[in-house]
Every structure is written in C-alpha cells, then in structure tokens.
HTML snippet that shows the backbone in 3Dmol.js (N, CA, C, O; Angstrom):
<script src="https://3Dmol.org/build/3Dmol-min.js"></script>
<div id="view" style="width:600px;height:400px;position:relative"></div>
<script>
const pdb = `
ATOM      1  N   UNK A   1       6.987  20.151  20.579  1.00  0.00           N
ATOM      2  CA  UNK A   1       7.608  20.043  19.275  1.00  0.00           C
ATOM      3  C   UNK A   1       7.754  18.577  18.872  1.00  0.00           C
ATOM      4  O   UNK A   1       7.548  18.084  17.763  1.00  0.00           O
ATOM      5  N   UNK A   2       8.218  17.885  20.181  1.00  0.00           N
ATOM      6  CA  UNK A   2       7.935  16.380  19.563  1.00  0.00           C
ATOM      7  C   UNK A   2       7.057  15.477  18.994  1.00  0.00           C
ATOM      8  O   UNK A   2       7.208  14.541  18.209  1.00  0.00           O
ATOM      9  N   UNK A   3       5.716  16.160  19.793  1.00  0.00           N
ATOM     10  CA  UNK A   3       4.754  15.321  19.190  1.00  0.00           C
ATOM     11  C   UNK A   3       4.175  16.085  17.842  1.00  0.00           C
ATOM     12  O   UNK A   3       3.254  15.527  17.246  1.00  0.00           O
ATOM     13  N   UNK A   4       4.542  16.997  17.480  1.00  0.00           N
ATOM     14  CA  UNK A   4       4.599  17.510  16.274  1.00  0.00           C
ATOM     15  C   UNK A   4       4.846  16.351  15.048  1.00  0.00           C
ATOM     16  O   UNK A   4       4.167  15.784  14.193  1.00  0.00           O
ATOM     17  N   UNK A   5       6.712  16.370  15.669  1.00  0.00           N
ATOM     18  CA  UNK A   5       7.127  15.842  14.636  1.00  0.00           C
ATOM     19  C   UNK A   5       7.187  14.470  14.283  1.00  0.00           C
ATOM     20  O   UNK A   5       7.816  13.973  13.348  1.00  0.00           O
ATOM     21  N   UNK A   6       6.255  13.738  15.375  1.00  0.00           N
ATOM     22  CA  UNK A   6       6.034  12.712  15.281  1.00  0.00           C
ATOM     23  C   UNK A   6       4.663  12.519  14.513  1.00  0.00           C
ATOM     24  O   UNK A   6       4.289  11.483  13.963  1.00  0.00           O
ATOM     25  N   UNK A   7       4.078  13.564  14.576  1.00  0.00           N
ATOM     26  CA  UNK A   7       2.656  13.480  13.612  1.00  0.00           C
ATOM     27  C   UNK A   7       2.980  13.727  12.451  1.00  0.00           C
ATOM     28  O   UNK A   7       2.210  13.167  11.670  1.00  0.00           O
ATOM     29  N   UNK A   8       3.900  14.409  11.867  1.00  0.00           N
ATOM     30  CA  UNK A   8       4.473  14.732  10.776  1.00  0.00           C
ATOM     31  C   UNK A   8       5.225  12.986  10.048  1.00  0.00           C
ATOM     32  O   UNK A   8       4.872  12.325   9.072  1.00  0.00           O
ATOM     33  N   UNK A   9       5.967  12.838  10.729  1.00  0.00           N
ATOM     34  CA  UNK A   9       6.630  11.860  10.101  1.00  0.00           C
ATOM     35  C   UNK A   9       5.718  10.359  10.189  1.00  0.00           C
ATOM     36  O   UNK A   9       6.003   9.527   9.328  1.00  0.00           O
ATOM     37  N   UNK A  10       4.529   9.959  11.303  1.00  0.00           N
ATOM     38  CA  UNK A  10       3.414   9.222  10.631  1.00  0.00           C
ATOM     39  C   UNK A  10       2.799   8.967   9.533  1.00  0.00           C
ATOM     40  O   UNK A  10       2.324   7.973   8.983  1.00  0.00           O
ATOM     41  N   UNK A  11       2.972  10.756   9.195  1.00  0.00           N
ATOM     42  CA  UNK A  11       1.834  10.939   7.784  1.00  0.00           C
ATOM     43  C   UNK A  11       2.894  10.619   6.788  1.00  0.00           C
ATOM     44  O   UNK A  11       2.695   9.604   6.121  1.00  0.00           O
ATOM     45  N   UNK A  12       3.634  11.078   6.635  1.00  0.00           N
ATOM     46  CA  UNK A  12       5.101  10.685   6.019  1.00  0.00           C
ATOM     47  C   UNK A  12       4.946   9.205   5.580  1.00  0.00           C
ATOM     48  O   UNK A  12       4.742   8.696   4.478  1.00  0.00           O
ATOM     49  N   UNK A  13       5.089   8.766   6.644  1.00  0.00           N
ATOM     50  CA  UNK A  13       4.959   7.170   6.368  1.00  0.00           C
ATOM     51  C   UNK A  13       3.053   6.322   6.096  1.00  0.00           C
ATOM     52  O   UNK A  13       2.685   5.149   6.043  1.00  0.00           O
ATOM     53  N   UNK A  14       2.424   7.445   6.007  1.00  0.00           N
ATOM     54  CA  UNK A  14       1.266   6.778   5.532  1.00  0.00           C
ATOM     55  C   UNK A  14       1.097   7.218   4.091  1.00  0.00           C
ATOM     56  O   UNK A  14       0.346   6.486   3.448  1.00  0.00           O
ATOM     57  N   UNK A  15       1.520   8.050   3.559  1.00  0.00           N
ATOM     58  CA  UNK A  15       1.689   8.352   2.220  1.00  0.00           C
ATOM     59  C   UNK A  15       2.566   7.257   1.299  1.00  0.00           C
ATOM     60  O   UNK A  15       2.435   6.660   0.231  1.00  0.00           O
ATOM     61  N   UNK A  16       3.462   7.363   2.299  1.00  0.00           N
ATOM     62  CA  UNK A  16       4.456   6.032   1.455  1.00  0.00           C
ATOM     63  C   UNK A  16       3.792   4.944   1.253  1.00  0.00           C
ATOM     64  O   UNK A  16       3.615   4.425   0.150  1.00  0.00           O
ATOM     65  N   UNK A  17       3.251   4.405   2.667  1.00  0.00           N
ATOM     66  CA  UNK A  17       2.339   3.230   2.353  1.00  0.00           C
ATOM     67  C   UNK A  17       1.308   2.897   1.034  1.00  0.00           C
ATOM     68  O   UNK A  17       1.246   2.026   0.166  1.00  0.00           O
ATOM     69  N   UNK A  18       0.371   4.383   1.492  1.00  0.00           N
ATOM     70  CA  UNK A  18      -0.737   4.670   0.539  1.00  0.00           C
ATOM     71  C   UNK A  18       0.237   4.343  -1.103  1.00  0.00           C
ATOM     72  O   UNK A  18      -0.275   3.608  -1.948  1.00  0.00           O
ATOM     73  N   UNK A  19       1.798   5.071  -1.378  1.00  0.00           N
ATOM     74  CA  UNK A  19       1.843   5.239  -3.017  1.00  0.00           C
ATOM     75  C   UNK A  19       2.281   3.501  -3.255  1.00  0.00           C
ATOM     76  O   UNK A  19       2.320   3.072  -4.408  1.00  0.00           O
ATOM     77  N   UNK A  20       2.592   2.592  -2.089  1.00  0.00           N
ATOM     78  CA  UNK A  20       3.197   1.252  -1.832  1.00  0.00           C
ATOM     79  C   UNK A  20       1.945   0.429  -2.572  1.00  0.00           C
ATOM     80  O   UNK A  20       1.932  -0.238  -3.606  1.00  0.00           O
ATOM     81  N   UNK A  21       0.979   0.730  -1.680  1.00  0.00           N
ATOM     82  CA  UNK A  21      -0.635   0.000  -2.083  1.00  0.00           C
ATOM     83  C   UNK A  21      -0.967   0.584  -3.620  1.00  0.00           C
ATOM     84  O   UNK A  21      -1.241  -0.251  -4.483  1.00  0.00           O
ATOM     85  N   UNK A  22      -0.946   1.928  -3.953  1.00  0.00           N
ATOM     86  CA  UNK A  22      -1.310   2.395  -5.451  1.00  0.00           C
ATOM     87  C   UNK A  22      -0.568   1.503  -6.756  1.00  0.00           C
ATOM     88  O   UNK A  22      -1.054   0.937  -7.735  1.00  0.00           O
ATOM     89  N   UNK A  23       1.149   1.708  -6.159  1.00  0.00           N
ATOM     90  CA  UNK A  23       2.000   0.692  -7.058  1.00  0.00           C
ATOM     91  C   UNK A  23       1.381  -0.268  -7.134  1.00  0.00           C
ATOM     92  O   UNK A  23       0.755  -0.138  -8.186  1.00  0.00           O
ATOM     93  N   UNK A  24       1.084  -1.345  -6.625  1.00  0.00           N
ATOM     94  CA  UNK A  24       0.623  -2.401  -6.560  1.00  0.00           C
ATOM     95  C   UNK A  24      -0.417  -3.033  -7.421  1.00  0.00           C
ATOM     96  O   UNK A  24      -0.288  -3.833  -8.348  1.00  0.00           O
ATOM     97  N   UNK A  25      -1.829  -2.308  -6.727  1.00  0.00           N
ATOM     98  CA  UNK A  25      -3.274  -1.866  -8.133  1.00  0.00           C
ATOM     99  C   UNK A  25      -2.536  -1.674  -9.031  1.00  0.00           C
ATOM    100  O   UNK A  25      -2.276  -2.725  -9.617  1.00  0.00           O
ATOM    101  N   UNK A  26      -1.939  -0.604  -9.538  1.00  0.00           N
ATOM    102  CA  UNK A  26      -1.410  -0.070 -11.144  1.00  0.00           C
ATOM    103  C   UNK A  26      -0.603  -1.692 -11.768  1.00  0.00           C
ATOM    104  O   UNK A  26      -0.864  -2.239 -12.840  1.00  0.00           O
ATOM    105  N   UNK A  27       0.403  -2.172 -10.711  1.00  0.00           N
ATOM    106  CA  UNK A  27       0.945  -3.229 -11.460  1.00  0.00           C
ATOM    107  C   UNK A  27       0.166  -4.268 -12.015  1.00  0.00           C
ATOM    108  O   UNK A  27       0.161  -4.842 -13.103  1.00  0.00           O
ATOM    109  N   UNK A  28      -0.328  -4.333 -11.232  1.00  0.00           N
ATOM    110  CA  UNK A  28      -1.492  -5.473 -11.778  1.00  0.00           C
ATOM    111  C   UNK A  28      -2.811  -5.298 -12.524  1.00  0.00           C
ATOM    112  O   UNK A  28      -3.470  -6.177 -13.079  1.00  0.00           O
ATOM    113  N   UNK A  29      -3.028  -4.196 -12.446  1.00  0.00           N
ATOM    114  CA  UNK A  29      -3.460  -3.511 -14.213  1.00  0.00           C
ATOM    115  C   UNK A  29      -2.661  -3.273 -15.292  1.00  0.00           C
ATOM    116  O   UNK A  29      -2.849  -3.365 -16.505  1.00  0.00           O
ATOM    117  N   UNK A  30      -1.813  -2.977 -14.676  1.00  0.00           N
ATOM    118  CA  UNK A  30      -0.756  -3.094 -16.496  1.00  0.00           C
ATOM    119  C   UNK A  30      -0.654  -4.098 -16.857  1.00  0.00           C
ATOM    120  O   UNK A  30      -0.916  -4.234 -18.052  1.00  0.00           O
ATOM    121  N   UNK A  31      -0.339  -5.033 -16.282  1.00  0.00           N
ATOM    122  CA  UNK A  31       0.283  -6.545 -16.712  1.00  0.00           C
ATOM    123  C   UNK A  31      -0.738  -6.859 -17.104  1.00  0.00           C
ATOM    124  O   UNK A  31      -0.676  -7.156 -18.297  1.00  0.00           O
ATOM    125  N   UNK A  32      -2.086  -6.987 -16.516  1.00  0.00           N
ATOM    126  CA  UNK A  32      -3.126  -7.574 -16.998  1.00  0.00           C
ATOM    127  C   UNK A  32      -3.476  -7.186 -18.145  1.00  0.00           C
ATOM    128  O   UNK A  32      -4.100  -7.988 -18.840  1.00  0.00           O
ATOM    129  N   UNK A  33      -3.157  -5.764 -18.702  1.00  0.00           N
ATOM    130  CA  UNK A  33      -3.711  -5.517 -19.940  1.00  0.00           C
ATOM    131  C   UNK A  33      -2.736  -5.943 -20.758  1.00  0.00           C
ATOM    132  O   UNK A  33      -3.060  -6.020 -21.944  1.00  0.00           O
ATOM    133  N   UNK A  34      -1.676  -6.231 -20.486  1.00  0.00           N
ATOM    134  CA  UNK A  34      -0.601  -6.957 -21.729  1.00  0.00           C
ATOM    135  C   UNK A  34      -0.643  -7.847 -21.876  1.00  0.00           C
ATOM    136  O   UNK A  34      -0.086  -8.279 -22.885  1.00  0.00           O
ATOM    137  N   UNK A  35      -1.203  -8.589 -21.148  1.00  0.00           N
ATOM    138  CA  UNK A  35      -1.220 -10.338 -21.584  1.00  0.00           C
ATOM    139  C   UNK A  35      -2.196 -11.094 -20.538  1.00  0.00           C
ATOM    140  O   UNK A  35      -2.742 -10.467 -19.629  1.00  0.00           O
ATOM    141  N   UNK A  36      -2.349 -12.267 -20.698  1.00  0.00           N
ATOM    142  CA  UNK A  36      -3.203 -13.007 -19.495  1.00  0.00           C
ATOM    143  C   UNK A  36      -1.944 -13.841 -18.616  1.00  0.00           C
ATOM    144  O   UNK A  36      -1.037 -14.658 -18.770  1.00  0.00           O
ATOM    145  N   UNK A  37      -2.583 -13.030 -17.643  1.00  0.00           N
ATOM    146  CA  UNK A  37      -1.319 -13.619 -16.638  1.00  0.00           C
ATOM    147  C   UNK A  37      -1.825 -14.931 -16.131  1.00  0.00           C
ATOM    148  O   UNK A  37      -3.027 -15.190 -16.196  1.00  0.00           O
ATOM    149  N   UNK A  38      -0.676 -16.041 -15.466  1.00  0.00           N
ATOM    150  CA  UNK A  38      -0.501 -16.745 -15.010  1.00  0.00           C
ATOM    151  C   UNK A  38      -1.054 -17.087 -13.845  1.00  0.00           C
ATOM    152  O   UNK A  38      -0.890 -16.324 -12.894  1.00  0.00           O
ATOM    153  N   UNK A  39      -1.828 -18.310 -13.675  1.00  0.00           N
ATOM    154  CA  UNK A  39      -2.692 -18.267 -12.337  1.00  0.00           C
ATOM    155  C   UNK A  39      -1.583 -17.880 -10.512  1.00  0.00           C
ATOM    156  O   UNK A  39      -1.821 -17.231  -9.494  1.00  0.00           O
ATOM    157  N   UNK A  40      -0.490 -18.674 -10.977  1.00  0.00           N
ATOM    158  CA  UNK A  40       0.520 -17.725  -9.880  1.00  0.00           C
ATOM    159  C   UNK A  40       0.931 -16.622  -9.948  1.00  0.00           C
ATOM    160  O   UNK A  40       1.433 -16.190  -8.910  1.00  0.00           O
ATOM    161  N   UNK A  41       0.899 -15.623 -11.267  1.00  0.00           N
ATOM    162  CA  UNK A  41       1.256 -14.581 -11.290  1.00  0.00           C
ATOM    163  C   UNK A  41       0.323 -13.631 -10.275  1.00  0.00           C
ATOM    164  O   UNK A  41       0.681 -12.874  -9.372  1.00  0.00           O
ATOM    165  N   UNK A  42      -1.244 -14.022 -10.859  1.00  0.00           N
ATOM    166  CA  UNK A  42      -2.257 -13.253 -10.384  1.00  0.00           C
ATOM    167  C   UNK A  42      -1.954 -13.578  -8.911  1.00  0.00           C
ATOM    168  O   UNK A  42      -1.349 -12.631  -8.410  1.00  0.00           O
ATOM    169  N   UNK A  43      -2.136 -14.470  -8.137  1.00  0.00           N
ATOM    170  CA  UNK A  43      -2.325 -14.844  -6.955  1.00  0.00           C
ATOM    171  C   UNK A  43      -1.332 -14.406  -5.988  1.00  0.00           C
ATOM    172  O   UNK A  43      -1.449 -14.437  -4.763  1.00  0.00           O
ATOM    173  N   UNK A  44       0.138 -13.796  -6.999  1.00  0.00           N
ATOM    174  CA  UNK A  44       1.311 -13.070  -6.170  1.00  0.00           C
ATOM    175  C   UNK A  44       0.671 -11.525  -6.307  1.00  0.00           C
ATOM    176  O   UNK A  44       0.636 -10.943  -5.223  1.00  0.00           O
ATOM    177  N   UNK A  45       0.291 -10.957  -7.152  1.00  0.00           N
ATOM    178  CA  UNK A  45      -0.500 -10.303  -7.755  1.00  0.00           C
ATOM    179  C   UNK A  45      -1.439 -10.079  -6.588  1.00  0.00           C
ATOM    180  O   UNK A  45      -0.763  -9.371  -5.842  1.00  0.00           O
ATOM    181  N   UNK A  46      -2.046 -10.182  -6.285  1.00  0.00           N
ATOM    182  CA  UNK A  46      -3.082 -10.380  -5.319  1.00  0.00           C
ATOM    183  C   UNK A  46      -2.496 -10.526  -4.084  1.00  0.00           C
ATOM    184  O   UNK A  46      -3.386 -10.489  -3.234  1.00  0.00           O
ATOM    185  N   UNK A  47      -1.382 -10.678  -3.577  1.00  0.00           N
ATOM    186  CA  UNK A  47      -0.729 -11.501  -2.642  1.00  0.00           C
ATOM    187  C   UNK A  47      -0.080  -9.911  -2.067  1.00  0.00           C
ATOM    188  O   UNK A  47      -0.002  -9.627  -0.872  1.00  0.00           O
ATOM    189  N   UNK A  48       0.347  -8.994  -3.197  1.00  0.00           N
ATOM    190  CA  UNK A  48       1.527  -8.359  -3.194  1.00  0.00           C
ATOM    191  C   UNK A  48       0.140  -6.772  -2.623  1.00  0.00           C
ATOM    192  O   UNK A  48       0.197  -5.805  -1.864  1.00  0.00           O
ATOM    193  N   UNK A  49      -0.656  -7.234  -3.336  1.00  0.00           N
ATOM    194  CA  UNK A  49      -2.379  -5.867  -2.788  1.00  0.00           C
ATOM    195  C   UNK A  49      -2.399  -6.319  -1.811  1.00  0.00           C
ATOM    196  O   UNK A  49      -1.776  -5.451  -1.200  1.00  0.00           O
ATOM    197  N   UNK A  50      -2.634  -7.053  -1.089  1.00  0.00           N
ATOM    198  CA  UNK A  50      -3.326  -7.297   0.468  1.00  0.00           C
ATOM    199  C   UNK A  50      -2.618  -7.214   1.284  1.00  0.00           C
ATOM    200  O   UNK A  50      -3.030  -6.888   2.397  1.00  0.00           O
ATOM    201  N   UNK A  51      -1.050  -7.519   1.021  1.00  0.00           N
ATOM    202  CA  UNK A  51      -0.313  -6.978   2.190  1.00  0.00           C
ATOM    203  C   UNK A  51       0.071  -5.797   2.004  1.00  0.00           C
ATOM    204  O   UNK A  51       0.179  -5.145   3.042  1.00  0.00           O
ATOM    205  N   UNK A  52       0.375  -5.154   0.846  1.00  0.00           N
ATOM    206  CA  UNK A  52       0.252  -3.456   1.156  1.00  0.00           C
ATOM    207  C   UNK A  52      -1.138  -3.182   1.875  1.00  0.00           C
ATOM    208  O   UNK A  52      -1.091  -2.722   3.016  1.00  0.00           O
ATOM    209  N   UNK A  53      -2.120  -3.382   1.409  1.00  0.00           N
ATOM    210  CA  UNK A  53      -3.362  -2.767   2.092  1.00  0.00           C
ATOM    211  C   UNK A  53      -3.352  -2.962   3.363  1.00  0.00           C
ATOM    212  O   UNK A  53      -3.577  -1.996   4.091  1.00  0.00           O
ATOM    213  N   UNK A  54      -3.080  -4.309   3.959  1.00  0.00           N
ATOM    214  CA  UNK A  54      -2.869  -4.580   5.687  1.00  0.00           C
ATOM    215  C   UNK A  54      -1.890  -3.815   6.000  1.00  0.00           C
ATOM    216  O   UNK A  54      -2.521  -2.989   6.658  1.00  0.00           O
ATOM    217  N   UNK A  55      -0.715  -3.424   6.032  1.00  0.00           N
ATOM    218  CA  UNK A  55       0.408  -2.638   5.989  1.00  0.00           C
ATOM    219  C   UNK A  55      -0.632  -1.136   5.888  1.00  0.00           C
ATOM    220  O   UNK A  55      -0.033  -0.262   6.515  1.00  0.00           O
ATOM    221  N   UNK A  56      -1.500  -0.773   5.512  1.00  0.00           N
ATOM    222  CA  UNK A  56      -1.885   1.045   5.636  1.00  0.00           C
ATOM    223  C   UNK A  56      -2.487   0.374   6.875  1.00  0.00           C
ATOM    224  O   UNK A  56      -1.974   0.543   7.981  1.00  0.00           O
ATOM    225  N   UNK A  57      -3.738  -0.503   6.666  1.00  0.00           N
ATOM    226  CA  UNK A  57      -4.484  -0.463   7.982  1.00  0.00           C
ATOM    227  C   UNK A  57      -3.874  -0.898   9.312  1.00  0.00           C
ATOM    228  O   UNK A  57      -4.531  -0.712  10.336  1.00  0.00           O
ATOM    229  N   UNK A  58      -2.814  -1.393   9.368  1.00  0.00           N
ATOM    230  CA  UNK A  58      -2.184  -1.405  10.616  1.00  0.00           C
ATOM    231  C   UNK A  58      -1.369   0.123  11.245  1.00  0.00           C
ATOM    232  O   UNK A  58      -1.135   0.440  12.411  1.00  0.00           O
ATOM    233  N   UNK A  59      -1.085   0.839   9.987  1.00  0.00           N
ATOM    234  CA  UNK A  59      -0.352   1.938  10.171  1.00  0.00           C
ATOM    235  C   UNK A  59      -1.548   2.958  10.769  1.00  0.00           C
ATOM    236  O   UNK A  59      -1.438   3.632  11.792  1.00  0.00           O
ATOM    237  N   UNK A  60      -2.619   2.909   9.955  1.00  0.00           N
ATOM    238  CA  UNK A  60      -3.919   4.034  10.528  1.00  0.00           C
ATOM    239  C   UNK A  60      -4.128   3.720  11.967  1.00  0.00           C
ATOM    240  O   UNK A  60      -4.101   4.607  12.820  1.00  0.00           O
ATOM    241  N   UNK A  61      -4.361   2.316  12.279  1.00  0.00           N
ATOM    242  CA  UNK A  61      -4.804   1.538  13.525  1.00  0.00           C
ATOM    243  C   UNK A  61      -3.876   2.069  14.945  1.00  0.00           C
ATOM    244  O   UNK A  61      -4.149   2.269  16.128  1.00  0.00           O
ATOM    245  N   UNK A  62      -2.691   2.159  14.122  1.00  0.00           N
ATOM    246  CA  UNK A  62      -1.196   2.426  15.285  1.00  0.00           C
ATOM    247  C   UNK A  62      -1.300   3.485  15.490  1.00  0.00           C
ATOM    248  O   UNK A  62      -1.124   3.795  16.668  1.00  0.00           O
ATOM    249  N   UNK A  63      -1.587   4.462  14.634  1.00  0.00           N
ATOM    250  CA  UNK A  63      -1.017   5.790  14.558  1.00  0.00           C
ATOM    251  C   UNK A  63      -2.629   6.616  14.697  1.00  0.00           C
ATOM    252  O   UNK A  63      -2.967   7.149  15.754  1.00  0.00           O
ATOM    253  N   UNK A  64      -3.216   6.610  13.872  1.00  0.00           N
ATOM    254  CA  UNK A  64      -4.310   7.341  13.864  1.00  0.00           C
ATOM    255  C   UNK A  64      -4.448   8.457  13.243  1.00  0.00           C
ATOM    256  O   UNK A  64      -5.233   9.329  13.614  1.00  0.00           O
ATOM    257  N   UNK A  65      -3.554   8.564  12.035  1.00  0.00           N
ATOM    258  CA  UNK A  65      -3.215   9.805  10.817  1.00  0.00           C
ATOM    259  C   UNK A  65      -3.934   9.175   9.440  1.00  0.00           C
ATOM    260  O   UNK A  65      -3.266   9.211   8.406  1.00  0.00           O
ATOM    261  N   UNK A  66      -5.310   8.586   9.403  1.00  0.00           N
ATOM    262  CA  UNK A  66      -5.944   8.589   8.581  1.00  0.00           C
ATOM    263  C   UNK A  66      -6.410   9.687   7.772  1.00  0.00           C
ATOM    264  O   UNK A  66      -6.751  10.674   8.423  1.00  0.00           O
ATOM    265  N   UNK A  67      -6.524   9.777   6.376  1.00  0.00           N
ATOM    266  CA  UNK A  67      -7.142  10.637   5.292  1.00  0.00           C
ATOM    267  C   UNK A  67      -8.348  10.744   5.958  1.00  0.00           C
ATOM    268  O   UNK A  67      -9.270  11.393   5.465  1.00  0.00           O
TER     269      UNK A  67
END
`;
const viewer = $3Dmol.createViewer("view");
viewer.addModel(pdb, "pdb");
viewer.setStyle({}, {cartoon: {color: "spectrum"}});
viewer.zoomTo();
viewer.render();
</script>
C-alpha cells in the first residue's frame, strides 16, 4: 500500500510541476502580447521557464512517473 501511495503522490507532484512550467509559457505570452517587454523582464521571463522546466526534469529523473 505504501508504495502505492507513494506513486500516487509523485504524480501528484508532477502535475503540479507540469501546471508550474505551463503558468510560466502562458505568462510570458500574455505579457508579450500586451506590450514589448523589457530586456530584464524577458530574461526573468526566461529565467522563471527554465527553472520550472529543470524542476519537472529533476522530478521525472528522481521519481520516474513520466507522461
């Protein structure tokens, strides 16, 4: 039962990740379509995607509850 619910609550937390990384893309398409952002904006922007994305691939890497 434990390792059940430990596979359960992985995926749990790779979903979160996954909607963490989606927020992210979406933010920085919205903004971009409202205005021209700021060369630091983009680059936090950019800053704020790659560590969600490292953040899933360390979670797949650990765990092994990939899509």
């Amino acid at each position: 039962m434990r390792g059940l619910l430990s596979g359960v609550l992985s995926c749990l937390e790779r979903e979160r990740l996954e909607d963490e990384l989606s927020e992210a893309r979406t933010r920085g398409r919205n903004l971009s379509r409202l205005r021209q952002l700021t060369r630091p904006e983009r680059v936090a922007l950019d800053q704020r995607e790659t560590a969600a994305q490292a953040r899933l691939s360390d979670h797949d890497a650990e765990h092994g509850c990939q899509r």
